[in-house]
N, C-alpha and C positions, 0 to 999 in steps of 0.2 A: 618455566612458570607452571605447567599442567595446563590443567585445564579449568579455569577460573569459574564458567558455569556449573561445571560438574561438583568443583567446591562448594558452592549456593544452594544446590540439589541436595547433599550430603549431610547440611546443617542438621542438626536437631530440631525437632517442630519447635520446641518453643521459642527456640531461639529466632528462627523465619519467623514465627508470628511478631516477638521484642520488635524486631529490622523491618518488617513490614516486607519479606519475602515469601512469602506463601504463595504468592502466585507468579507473578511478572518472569520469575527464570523459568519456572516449570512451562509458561506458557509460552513461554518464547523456545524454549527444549523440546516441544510436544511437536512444533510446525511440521518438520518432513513425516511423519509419521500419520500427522491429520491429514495430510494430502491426499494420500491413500484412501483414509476415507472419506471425504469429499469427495473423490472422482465415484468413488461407488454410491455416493449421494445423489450425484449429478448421473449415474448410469441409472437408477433406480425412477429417474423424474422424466427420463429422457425424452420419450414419448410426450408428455405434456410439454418441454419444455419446446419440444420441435412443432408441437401444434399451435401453441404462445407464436413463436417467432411465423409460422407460416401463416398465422391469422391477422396478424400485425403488419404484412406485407414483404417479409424477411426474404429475399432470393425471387423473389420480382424483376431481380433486375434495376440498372443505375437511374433509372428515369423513372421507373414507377415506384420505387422503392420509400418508404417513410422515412421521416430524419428520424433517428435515434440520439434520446436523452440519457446519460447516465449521471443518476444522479444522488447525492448525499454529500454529507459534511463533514468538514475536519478530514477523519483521515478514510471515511466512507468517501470522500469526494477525491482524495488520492486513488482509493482501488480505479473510480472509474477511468481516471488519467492514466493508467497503468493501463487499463484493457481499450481505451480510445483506438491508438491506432493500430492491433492486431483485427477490431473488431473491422475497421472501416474497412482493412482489406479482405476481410475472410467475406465479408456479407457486403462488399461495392456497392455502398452508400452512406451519406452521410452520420460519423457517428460522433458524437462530441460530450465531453466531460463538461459537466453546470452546475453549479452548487446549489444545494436546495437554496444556501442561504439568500441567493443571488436569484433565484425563480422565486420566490414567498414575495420578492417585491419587487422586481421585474418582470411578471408572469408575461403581462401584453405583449413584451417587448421580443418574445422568443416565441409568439407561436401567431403563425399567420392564418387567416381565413381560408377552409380547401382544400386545408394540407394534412399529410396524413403522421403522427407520430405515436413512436414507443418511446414508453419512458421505462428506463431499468436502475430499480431504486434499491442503493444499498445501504442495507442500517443495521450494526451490529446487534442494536438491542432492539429495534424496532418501534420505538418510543423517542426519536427524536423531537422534540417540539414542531421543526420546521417541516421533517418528513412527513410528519402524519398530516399535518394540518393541510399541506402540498397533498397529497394522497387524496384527503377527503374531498379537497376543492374541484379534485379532476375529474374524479367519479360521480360525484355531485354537480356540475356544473360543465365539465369537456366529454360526451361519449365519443369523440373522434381519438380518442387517446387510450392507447393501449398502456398496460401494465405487467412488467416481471418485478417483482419484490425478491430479492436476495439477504435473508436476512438469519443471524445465529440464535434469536430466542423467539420460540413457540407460543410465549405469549404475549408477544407484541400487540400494540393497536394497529399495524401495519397490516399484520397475517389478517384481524379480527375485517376489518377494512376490505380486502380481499376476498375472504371468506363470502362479505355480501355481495359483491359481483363477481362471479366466477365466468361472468360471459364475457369479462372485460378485463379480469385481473389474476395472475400467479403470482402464488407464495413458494419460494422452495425454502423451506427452513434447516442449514446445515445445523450437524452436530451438538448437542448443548457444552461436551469438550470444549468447542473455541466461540464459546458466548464468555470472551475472556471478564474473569472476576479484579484482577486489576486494572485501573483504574487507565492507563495506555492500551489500548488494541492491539493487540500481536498476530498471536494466533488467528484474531476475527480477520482481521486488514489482510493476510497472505492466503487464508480461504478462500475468501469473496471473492479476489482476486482471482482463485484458481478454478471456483465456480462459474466464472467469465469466462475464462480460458476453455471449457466445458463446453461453455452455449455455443463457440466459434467451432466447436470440432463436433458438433452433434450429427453430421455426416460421415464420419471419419473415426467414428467416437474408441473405436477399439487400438488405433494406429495411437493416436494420443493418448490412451494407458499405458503406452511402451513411454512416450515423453515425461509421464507423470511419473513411471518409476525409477526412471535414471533420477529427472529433478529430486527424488525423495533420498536417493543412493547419494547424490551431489549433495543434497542439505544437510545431511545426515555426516559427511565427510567436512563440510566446511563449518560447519560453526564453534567445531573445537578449536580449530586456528582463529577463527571471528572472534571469539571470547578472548583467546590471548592479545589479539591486537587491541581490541575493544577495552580490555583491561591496563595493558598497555598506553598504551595515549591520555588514560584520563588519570593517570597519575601526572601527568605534568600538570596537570590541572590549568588547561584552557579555558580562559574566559569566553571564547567565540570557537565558534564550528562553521567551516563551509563544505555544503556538500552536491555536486555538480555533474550532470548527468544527461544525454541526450534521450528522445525519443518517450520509447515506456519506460527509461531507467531516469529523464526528467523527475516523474513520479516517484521512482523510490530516493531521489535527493529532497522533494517536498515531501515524502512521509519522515524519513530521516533526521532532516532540519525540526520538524513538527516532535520528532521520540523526545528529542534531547531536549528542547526545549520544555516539552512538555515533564518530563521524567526529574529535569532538575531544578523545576521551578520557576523558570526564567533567569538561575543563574548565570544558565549558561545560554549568550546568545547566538542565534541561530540566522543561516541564510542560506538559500538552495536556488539555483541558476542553473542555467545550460551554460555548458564550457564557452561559447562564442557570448552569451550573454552577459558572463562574469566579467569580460574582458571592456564592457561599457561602462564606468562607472564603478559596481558593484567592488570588483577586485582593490580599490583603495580600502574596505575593510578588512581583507585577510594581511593581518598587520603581526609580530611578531608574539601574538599569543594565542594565535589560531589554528585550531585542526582544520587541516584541509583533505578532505576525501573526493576522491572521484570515482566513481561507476564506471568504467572504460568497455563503448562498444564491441563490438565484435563484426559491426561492419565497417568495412574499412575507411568508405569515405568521412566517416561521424569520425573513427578514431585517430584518423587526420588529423584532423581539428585538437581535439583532446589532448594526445600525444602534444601538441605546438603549447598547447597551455600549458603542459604541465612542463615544455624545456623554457618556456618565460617565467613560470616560477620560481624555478630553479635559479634561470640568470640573474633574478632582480632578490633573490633570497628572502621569498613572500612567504608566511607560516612558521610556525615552532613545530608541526610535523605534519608529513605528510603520506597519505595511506590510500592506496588503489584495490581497486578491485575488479580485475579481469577473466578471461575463461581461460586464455594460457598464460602463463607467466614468460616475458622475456626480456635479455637484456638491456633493450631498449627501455622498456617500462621499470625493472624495478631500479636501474641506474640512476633515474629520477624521480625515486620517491624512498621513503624511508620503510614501509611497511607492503610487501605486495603480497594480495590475497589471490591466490589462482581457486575459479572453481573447478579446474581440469576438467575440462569440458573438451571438446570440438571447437575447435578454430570457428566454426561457423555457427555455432549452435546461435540461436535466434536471440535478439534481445527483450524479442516480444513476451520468451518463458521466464525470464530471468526475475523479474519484479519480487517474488516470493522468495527466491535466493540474496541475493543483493542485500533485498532493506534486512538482514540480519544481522549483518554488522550494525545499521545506524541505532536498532535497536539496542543491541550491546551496547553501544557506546551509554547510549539514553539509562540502559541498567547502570551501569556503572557509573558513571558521572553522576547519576542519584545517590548514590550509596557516598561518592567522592564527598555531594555537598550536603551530607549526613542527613541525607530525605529517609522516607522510606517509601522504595518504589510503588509500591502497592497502592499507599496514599499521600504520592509526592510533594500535594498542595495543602501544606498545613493552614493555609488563612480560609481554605475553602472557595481559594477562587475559581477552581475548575472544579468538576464532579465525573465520574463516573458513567452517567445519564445525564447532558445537559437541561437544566433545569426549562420548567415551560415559561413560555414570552407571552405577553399579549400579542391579540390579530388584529390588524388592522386590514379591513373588508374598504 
């Protein structure tokens, strides 16, 4: 088949502008290479970014330590779920993924009297309705609350926001490259991410430019084969996607589930669980017209688990196809599925870096399956039910 994104790259402009490709491939094609420069983004800030976390109470220790919020929306609220639990172990205290949308009316309910917190807020464009308003309410209203803003446009109200407390609040603004122009988060979502990754190695910070250049060598090596699978599958044209994941690769099955869904309109319906989760209930909908994707750990005891799911899939002949994604490839694994993607990795390589490699395929898949339900990626949602920048909400005080 080639290489299916390479073909979408190749197009003639006007023809990408007709299809509504002018960005979505290029942005999703640019990722290992923006990596690169985000780590030298996140080297350039470092110093601020280690006085941020040391002012905040960062490496105190498990007792005096502040709880840590990470937080944003949609698929800003997947980066944080991606970097939750590397972060909780690098910095031994409590660090948890919250959706702004879920703190704007919740707020009482997550923060106690006494208590010491950072909030680390991610927003591709920095103008979310819920972010900024959450932003303004803290700095206005919480000084026991610290602030990192990680966000890809410079002229957010978030950064402006920041700007006015610099005793209380950072802004690092990556790249305007991945202040992605279409209309799904690609390039922004595997950044933010990797800027997270940044804040957890800012001790170590040179040791993890060797991680970031293999992950860019490995991205760069997997998404020719991501494309063909990606492309592959959505010619059958599946009504339903499950996509199933433990740990920080939970996260890239919820950004995933979210590409496709979002990319093809709600044509195509979406669901994303952890392997032992799917097996409650959930697993009655992956029924014979379903893509079924798994994320497969790399730690053994998670990929237990996994592995058992996917030999009871097999036994009860659940899905119309099935596609993994692993760091070795083996007999065991691709014997039980139709499609298996190796990042040729290290048997051990951590699944905490993986989140940026991973959600490549679900994106693919989300490219293509738009293109399958004759959308145009770029602006999938012809009634105008989503946008780009979620539209502003009333506040209710």
């Amino acid at each position: 088949m080639g290489n299916p994104l390479r073909a979408l790259l190749e197009l003639p402009d006007q023809e990408k502008a007709e299809r509504g490709l002018e960005h979505t491939p290029r942005e999703i094609h640019q990722q290992p290479a923006s990596w690169r420069h985000t780590y030298e983004r996140c080297r350039e800030r470092r110093a601020d970014l280690d006085r941020a976390l040391r002012e905040a109470g960062i490496g105190r220790g498990t007792t005096a330590s502040p709880t840590v919020y990470l937080i944003g929306a949609g698929t800003s609220d997947y980066t944080g779920r991606a970097l939750a639990p590397f972060l909780r172990q690098r910095w031994a205290c409590d660090v948890w993924a919250v959706p702004s949308t879920t703190l704007l009316t919740d707020f009482d309910d997550f923060h106690l009297p006494g208590r010491e917190y950072l909030w680390i807020s991610f927003s591709r464009s920095g103008d979310s309705p819920e972010g900024v308003a959450l932003l303004e309410r803290a700095l206005r209203h919480h000084r026991g609350i610290r602030h990192v803003v990680i966000t890809c446009n410079r002229q957010g109200q978030m950064i402006q926001l920041c700007a006015r407390h610099p005793d209380r609040a950072l802004a690092v603004v990556l790249d305007d490259s991945v202040n992605d122009r279409g209309l799904a988060m690609t390039s922004s979502f595997s950044n933010m991410v990797l800027a997270g990754q940044c804040m957890a190695h800012l001790e170590d910070f040179e040791r993890f430019g060797d991680v970031v250049a293999q992950m860019a060598e490995t991205g760069e090596q997997f998404l020719p084969a991501a494309s063909e699978v990606a492309a592959a599958v959505t010619v059958l044209d599946c009504s339903r996607a499950c996509f199933v994941g433990s740990g920080a690769l939970r996260a890239v099955a919820d950004e995933s589930a979210l590409k496709v869904v979002e990319l093809s309109a709600g044509k195509v319906t979406t669901l994303a669980e952890s392997p032992l989760g799917l097996r409650h209930g959930p697993m009655s909908s992956v029924d014979a017209q379903t893509l079924f994707v798994a994320y497969l750990s790399s730690e053994p005891r998670r990929s237990g688990y996994e592995l058992d799911l996917l030999r009871e899939i097999e036994r009860k002949r659940l899905g119309r196809v099935r596609a993994v994604v692993t760091v070795q490839e083996s007999h065991d694994i691709s014997s039980l599925t139709d499609y298996c993607l190796s990042l040729d990795c290290a048997a051990d390589f951590p699944d905490v870096y993986r989140p940026v490699l991973d959600v490549m395929l679900g994106q693919l898949v989300g490219l293509f399956a738009s293109m399958r339900c004759g959308l145009k990626p770029d602006q999938p949602s012809p009634n105008g039910a989503i946008s780009r920048v979620v539209q502003p909400i009333k506040l209710y005080t």
